[in-house]
N, C-alpha and C positions, 0 to 999 in steps of 0.2 A: 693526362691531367687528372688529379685526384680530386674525386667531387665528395662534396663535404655538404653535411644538413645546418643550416643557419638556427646558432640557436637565437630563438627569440623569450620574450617574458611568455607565451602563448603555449611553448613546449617544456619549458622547466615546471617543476613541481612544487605546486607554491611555499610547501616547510622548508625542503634543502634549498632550491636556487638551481638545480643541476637536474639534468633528464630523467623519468620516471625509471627508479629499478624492481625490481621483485615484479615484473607486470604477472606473471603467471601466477603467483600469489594474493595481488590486490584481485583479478577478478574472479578469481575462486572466493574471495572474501564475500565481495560484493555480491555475488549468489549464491552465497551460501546466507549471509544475513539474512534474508529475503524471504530465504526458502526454508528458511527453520521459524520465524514467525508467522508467515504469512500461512504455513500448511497445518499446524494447531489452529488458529482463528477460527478457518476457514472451515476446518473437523468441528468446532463445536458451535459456531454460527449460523454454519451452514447447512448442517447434515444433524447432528450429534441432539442438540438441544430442540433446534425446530421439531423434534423425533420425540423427545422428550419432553415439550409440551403440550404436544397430542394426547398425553397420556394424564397430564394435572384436569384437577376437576375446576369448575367453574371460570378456564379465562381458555381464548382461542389461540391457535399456535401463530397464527400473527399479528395477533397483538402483543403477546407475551412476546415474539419475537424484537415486536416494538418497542414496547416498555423496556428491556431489558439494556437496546441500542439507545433508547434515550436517556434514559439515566445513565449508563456508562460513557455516556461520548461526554457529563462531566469532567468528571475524571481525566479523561484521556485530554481534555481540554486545556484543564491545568498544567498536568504531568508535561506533555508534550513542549509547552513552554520554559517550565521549573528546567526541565532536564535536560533541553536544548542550552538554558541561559547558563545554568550550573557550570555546564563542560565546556564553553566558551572561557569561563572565571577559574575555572578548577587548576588549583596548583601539585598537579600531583607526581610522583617520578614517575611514574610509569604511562604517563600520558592524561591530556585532562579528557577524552575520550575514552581510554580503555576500562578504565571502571565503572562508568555508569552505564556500555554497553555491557558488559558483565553482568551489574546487579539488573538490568530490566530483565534478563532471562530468569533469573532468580525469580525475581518478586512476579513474573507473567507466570512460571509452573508452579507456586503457591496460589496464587488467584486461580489456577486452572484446576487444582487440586480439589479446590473447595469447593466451586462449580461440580465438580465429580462426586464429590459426598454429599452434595446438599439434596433435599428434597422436598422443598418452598418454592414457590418461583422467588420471593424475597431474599432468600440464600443465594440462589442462582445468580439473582441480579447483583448482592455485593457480590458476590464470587469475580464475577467476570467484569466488577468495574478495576478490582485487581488486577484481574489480566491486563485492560485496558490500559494501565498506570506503566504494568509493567514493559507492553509495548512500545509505549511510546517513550519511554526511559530508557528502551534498546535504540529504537529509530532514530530520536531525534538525534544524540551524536554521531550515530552510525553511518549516516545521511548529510551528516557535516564532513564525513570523511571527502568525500567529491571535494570539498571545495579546502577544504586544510592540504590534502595530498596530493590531487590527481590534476595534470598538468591542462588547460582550459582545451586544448588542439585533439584531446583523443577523450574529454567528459563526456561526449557523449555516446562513446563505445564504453566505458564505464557503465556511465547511467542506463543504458540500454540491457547489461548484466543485470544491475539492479534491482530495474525495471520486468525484466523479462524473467527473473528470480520469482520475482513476486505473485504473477500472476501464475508460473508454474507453481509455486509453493499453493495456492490457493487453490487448483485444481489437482494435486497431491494430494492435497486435506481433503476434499470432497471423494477422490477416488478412495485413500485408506479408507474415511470414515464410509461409506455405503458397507464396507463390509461389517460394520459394528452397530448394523443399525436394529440386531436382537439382541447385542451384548453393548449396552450402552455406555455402562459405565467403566465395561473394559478398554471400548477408546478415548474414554475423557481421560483413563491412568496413561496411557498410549502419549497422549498430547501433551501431559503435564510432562514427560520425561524428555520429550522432543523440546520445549519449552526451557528446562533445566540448563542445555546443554548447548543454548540457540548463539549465545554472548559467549560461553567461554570459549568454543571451535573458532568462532569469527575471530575473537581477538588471536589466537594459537597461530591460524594461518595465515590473517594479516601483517608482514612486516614491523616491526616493534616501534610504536609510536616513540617519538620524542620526548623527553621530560620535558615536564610542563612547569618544573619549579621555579620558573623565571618567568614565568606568561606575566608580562606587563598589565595585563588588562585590570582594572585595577576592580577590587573586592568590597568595600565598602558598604557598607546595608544600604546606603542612599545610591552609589555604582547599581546594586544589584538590585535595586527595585526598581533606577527608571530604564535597566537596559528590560524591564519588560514593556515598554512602551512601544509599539507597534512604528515603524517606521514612517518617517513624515515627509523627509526632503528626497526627490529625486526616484519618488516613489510609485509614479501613474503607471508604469508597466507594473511593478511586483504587486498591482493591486489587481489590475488585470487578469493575471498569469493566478492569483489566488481564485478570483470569480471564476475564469474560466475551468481551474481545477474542479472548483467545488461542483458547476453544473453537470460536469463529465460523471464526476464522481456519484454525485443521485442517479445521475440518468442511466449507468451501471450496474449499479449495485440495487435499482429498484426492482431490476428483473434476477441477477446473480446472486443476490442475498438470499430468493428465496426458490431457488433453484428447482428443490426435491419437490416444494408444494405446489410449486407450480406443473409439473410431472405429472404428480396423483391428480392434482384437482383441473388443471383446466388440460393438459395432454390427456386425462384421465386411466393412469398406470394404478395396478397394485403396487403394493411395497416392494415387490420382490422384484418386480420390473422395472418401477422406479430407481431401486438400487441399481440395477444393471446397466439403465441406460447412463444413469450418474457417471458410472464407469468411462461408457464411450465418451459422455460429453468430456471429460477429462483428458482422455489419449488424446480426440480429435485438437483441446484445445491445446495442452500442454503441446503436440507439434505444430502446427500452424504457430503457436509465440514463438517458440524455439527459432521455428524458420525468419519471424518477420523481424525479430528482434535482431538476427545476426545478420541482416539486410540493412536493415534501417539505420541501426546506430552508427557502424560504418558512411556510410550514404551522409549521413547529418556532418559528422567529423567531415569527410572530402570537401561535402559542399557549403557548409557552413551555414546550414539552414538549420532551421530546429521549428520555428511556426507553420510550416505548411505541412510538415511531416504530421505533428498533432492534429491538425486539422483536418487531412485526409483522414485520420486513423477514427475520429469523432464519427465522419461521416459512413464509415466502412463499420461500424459494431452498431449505429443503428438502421443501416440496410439489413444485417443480421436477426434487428428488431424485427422491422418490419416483414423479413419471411416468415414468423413463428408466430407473428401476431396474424397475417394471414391465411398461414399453413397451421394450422395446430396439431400437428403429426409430429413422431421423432424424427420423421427427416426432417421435417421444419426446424424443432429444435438442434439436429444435427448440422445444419445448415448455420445455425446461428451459431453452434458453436466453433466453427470455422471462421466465420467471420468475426464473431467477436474474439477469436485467438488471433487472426491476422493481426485487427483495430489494436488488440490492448496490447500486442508486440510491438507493431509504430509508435504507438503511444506513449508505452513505459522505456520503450528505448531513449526516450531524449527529454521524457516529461521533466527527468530530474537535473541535467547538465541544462534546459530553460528555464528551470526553479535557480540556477545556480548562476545562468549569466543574469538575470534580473533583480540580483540583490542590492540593494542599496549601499551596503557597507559589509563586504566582504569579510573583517574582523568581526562579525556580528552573525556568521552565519550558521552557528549553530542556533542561535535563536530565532532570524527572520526565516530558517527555512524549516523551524520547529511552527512557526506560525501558517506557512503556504503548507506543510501536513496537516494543520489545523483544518485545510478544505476537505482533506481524502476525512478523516477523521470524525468532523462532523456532520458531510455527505453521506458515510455509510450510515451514521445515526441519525441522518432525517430521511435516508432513502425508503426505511422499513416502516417509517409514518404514513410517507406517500401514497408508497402499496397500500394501506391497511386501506386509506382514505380513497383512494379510486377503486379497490374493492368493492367499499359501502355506496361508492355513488352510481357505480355500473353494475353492479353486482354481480361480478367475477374479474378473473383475471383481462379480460380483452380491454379493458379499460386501461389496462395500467401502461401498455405497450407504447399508444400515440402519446401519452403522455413521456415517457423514458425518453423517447426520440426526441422530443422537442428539447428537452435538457441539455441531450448531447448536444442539438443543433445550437443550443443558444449559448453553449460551451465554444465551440468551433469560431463564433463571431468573437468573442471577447478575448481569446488568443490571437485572431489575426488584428485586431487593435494594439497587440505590443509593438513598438516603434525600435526599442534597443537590441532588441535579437531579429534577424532575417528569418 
């Protein structure tokens, strides 16, 4: 007897109607997007520039770290909307997607360029609200792709590419960049070219969108100013799933944003050790994601869970915390960065296929899930406030730790209140 797979609406692919093809293709896409933006950022965020404000006279490298993230996360505020709701409306042949992940690689290695020439912090900061603009004009349709293509029964092996993309590109960026930390501006030319190239490779090896010259959704300036209106009816989960992002996201990025300073000043490394250990924490995390990503996402798809997965993974990067806050050795750190590669591999495996079952309106998804990036987004530009602020009230880094944790933890509650995803 010939056994056959029952197609349902849960395995077809929601443009054609018909089972996912090109799979080897879409998830080379999927990490490859991820990992061509996310490992620039992360070089001049994280390594490149904190490096190069040490060196300006009159303001400190965390604040200037600050300042920079707060004024840019702007930007990235708008963009990330604009360009999510654009490519939802966009009537183009070549897809209302593939061009505006095109131009955000563009306009992010101009913005990176100029970051590389300037020498102001004022420059610096337009520079990188560029970047900012341009990021989120790659991501946010990029990030629609999940929910325009990829069939609901394997998104979160998808998402988990994506996801797991990301946080390897991020520790990518941190590892090249340590090597550039006496030629600085030779890795900011480095990032911009990585930048350049982030949107056209992803569209080349993704499968050829559809034309979009018949996209019904309709254009109008009145259409297109109130589809920026934040979503209303049927929405108490995707508001959840946005809070619960955003605290994940501070409580992250208030210790990983500032990675190197925290090395030199509260591990208390030179430069040149601090570079090195950069390194390992990279290897250590880049495999631990690798591993927990190709675990997890699978696991979420079989079981059709997606909220406990994130919630464990919350709980598991700040036990991470908590070793380094009271170990302050590189093993501690090394320690942490095992676990925080575990957490952010469960995590980014399914964070995005539960960004994508908690949409209100699926036809709308390039724009409601340009809004839940709005949490990663303006998370990472209040996490570097955070620090600067438990700095000055503790005065050093050990303050900053109990506070990180508690974010994640109170991230971890506000995901297990979603009702529409298990």
């Amino acid at each position: 007897m010939d056994s056959t797979i029952q197609v349902t609406k849960s395995n077809l692919a929601p443009d054609t109607q018909k089972p996912l093809q090109n799979k080897v293709r879409f998830a080379l896409g999927f990490v490859l997007v991820s990992v061509l933006w996310a490992a620039p950022f992360a070089m001049g965020s994280g390594v490149l520039l904190p490096e190069t404000f040490k060196h300006l006279s009159g303001v400190s490298a965390e604040n200037a770290v600050s300042t920079m993230s707060s004024v840019s996360v702007i930007f990235a505020l708008v963009a990330n909307i604009v360009f999510g709701t654009l490519s939802d409306v966009s009537k183009f042949k070549i897809g209302k997607r593939t061009p505006w992940i095109v131009a955000g690689g563009i306009i992010g290695a101009a913005g990176y360029f100029l970051t590389a020439e300037s020498k102001t912090l004022l420059w610096i900061v337009i520079g990188w609200c560029i970047v900012q603009i341009g990021i989120n004009c790659l991501i946010a349709p990029a990030v629609a792709v999940l929910s325009d293509r990829i069939p609901e029964d394997v998104r979160g092996t998808y998402s988990a590419l994506y996801g797991a993309g990301q946080i390897v590109g991020m520790q990518v960026g941190n590892f090249i960049g340590s090597f550039f930390l006496s030629h600085l501006n030779t890795g900011l030319v480095v990032g911009t070219i990585i930048f350049l190239f982030s949107g056209i490779l992803t569209v080349i090896i993704w499968p050829r969108e559809q034309s979009a010259e018949h996209n019904d959704k309709a254009t109008s300036a009145a259409d297109v100013a109130r589809s920026f209106i934040p979503p209303t009816k049927n929405s108490r989960d995707f508001y959840l799933a946005l809070i619960g992002r955003f605290t994940f996201t501070v409580g992250c990025f208030m210790i990983s944003g500032f990675q190197l300073l925290i090395l030199e000043r509260y591990i208390h490394l030179n430069r040149d050790d601090a570079g090195h250990a950069t390194q390992i924490i990279a290897i250590i995390t880049v495999i631990t994601t690798i591993i927990a990503a190709a675990v997890s996402g699978p696991i979420s798809d079989y079981l059709q869970r997606r909220k406990v997965i994130v919630s464990i993974a919350c709980v598991i990067i700040a036990l991470g915390m908590l070793v380094v806050w009271l170990v302050p050795t590189t093993t501690g750190i090394y320690l942490y960065a095992a676990l925080a590669g575990i957490g952010n591999g469960c995590y980014m495996s399914v964070d995005q296929a539960l960004n994508v079952d908690v949409l209100p309106n699926p036809k709308e998804a390039g724009k409601d899930l340009g809004i839940l990036n709005l949490s990663n987004t303006v998370g990472q530009a209040i996490a570097p406030w955070c620090t600067s602020l438990f700095i000055s009230l503790s005065g050093g880094y050990k303050g900053v730790f109990p506070v990180a944790i508690v974010f994640l933890l109170v991230g971890t509650i506000f995901i297990m209140m979603i009702r529409k995803v298990k």
